[in-house]
MARKOL-115863 format. One record per residue: residue number from 1; residue in one letter; x, y, z of N, C-alpha, C in turn. Coordinates in Angstrom, 1 decimal. Layout:
BEGIN
PT	NUM	A	X	Y	Z	X	Y	Z	X	Y	Z
...
***
This chain:
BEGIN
PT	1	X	8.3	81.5	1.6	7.8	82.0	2.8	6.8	83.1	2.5
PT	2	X	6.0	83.0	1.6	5.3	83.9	1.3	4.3	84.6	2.6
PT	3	X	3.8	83.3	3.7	2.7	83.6	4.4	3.5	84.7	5.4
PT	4	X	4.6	84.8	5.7	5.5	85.5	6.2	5.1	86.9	6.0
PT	5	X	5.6	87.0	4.7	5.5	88.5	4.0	4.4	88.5	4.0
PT	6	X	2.8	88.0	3.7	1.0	88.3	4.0	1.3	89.0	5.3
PT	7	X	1.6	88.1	6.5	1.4	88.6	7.7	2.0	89.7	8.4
PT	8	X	3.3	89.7	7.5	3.9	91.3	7.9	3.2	92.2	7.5
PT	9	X	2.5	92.2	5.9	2.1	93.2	5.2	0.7	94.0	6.2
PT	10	X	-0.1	92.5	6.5	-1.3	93.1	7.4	-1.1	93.8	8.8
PT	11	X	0.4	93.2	8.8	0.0	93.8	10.6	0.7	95.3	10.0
PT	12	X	1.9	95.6	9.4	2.3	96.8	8.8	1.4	97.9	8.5
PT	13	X	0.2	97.2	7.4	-0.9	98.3	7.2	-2.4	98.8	8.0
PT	14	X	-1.8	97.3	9.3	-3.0	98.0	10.1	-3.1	99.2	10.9
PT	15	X	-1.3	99.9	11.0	-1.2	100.8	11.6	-0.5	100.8	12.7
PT	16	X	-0.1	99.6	13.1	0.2	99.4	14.6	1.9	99.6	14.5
PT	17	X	2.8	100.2	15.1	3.9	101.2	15.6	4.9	99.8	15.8
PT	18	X	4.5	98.8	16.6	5.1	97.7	17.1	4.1	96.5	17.0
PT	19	X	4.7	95.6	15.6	3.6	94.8	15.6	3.8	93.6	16.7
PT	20	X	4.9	93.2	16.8	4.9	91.8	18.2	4.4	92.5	19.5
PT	21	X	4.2	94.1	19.8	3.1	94.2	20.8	2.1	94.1	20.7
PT	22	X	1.5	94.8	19.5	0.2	95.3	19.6	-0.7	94.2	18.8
PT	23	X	0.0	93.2	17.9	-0.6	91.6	17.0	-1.1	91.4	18.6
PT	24	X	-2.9	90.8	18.3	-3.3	90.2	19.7	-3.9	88.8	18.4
PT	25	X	-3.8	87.6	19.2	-4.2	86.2	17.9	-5.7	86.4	17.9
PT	26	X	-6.0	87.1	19.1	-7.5	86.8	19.2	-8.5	87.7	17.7
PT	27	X	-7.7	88.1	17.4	-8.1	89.2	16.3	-7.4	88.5	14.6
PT	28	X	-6.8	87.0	14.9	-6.5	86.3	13.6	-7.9	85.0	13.7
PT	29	X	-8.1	84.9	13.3	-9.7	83.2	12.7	-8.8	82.5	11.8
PT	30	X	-9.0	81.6	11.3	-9.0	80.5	10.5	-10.1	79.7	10.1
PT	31	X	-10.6	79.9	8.8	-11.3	79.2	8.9	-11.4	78.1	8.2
PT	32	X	-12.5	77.4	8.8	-12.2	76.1	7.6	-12.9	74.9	7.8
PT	33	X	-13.5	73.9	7.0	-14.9	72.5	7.4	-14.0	72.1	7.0
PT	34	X	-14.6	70.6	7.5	-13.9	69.0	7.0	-14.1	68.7	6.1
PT	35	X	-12.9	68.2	5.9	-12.5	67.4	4.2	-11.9	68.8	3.5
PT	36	X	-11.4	69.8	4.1	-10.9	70.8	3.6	-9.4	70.5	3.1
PT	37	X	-9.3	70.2	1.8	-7.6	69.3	1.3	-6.4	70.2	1.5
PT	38	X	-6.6	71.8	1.7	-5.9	72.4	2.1	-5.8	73.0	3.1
PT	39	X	-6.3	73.0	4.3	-6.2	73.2	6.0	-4.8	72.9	6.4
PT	40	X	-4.0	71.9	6.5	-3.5	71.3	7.2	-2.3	72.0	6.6
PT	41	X	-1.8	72.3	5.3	-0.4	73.1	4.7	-0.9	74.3	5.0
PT	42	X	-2.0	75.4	4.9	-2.3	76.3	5.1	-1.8	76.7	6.7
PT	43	X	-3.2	76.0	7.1	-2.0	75.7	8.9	-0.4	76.2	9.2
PT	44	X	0.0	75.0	8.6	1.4	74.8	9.0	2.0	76.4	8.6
PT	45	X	1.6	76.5	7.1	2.2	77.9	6.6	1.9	79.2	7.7
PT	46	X	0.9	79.2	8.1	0.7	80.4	9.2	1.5	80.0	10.4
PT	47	X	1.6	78.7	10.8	2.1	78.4	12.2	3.8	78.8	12.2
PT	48	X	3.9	78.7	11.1	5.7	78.8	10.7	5.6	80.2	10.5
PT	49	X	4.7	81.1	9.9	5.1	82.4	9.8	4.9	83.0	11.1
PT	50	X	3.5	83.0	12.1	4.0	83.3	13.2	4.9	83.2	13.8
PT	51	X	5.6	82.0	13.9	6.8	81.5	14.8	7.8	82.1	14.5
PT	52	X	7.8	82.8	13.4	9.2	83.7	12.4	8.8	84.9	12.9
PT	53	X	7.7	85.3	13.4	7.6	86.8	13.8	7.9	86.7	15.2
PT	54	X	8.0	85.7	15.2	8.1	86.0	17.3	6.6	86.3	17.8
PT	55	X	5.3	85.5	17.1	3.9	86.1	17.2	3.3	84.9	18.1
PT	56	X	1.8	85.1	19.0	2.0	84.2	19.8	1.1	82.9	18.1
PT	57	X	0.4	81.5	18.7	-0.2	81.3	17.6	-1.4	80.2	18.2
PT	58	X	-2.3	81.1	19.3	-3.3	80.5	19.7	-4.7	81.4	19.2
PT	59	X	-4.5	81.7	17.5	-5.5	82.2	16.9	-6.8	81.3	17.1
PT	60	X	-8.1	81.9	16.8	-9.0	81.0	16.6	-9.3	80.2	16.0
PT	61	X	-9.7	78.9	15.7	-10.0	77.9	14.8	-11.6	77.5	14.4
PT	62	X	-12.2	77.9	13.3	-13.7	77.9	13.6	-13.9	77.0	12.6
PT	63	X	-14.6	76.0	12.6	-15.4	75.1	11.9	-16.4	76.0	11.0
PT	64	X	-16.6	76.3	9.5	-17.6	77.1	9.2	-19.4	76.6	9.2
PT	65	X	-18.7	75.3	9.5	-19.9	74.6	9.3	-20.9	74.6	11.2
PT	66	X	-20.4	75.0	11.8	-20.9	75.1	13.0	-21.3	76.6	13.6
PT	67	X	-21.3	77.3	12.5	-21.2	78.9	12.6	-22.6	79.1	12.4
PT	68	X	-23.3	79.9	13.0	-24.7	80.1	12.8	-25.0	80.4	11.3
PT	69	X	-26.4	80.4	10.8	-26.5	80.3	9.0	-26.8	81.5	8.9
PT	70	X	-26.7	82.5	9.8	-26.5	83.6	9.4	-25.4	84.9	9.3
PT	71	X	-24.4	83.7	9.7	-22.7	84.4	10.0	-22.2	84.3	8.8
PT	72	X	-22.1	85.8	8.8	-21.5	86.0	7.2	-20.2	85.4	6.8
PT	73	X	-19.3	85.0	7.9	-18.1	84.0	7.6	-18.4	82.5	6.8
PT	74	X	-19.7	82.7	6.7	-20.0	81.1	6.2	-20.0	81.1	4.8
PT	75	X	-19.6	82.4	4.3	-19.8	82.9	2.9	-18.2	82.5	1.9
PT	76	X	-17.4	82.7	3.2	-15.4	82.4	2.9	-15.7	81.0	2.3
PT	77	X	-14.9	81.1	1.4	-14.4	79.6	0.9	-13.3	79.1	2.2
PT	78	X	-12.7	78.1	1.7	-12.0	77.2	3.3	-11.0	76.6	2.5
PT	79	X	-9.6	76.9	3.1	-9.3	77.5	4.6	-9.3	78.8	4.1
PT	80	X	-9.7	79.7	5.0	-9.7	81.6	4.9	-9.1	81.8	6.4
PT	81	X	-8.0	82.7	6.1	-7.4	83.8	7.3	-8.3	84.6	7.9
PT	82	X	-8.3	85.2	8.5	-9.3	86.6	8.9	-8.4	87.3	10.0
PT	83	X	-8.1	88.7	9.8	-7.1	89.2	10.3	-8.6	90.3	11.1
PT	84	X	-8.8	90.7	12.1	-9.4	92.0	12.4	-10.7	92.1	11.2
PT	85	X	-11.4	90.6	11.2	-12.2	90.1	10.0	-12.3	90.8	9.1
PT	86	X	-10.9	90.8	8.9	-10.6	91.3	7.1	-9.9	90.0	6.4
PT	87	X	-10.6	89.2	5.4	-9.2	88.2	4.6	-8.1	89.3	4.4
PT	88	X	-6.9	88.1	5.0	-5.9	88.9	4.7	-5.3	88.7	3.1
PT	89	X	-6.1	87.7	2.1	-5.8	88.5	0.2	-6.8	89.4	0.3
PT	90	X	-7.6	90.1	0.7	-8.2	91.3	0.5	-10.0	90.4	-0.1
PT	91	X	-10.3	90.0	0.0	-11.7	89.1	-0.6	-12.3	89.9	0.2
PT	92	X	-13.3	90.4	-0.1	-14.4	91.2	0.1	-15.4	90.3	1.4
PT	93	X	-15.8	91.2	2.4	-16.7	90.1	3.2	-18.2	89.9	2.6
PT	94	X	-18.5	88.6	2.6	-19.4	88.0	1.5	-20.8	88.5	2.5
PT	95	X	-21.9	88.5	1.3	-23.1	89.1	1.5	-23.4	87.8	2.4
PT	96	X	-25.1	88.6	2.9	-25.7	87.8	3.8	-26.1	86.3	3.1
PT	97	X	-27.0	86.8	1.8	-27.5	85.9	0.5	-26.2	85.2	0.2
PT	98	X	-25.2	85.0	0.5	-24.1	84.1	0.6	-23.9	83.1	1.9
PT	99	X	-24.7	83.3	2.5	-24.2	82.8	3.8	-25.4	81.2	3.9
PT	100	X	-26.8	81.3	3.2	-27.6	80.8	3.3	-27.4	79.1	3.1
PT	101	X	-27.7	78.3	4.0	-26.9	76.8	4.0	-27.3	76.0	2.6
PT	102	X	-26.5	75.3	2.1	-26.9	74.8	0.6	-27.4	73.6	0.9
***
């Protein structure tokens, strides 16, 4: 249950007092294009650790491929979490010159 312990860790260090109040989903992303071979376990792994927090789990879902070419999200490899667009393993948010469509 690792993604369990990720998502306690982030809501614990964001500061918030009571995380099942103050976690809003609209502040978790997912990201991730087609043909992504690990979306679908990734998924599940977040949808099960919410469910274990008592968290709601109508986070965002964003296609990166539909993201404007200058949204630095387009720079994440796929699938990427985004907590309060921070990855929640700590990955650095990628430069602009990262984002540029290949």
């Amino acid at each position: 249950m690792r993604w369990l312990f990720i998502i306690m860790i982030v809501i614990v260090f964001s500061g918030n007092a009571n995380p099942a109040e103050r976690f809003s989903a609209r502040d978790l992303v997912f990201l991730t294009q087609g043909g992504c071979v690990n979306t679908t376990r990734m998924r599940a792994s977040l949808n099960e650790a919410l469910g274990s927090l008592g968290l709601p789990k109508d986070y965002t879902l964003i296609e990166v491929d539909k993201l404007s070419a200058s949204d630095r999200r387009r720079g994440y490899g796929t699938p990427t979490v985004l907590y309060r667009n921070k990855d929640i393993f700590g990955l650095v948010e990628p430069n602009s010159k990262d984002t540029a469509p290949s």
